[in-house]
C-alpha positions in Angstrom: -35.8 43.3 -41.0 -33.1 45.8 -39.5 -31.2 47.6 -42.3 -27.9 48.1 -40.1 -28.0 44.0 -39.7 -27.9 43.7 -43.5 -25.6 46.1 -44.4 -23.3 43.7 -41.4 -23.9 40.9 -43.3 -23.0 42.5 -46.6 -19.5 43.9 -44.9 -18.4 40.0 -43.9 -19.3 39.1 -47.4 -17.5 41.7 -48.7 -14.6 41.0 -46.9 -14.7 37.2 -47.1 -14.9 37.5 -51.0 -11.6 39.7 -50.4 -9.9 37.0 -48.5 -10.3 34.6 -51.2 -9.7 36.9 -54.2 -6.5 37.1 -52.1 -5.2 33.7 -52.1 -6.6 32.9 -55.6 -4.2 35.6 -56.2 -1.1 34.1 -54.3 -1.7 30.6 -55.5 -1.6 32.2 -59.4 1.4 34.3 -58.4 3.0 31.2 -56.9 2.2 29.1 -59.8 3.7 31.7 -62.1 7.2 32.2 -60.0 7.0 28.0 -60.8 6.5 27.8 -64.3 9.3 30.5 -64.8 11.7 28.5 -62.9 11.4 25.5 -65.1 11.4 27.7 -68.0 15.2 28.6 -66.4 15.7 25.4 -65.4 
């Protein structure tokens, strides 16, 4: 096993698990701006 190959792997993991923090993120913010425009409504 080469280390540099796992430490690769580990990098795209890293940064997929970013991605998706990142739209769970915009769909909560979305869902927020939502709900606080009925509230106004």
């Amino acid at each position: 096993m080469r280390i540099g190959g796992g430490l690769e792997s580990a990098k795209k993991n890293l940064n997929a698990k970013n991605k998706e923090n990142e739209g769970i993120w915009y769909s909560n913010h979305q869902l927020r701006k939502e709900r606080d425009l009925a509230f106004e409504a």
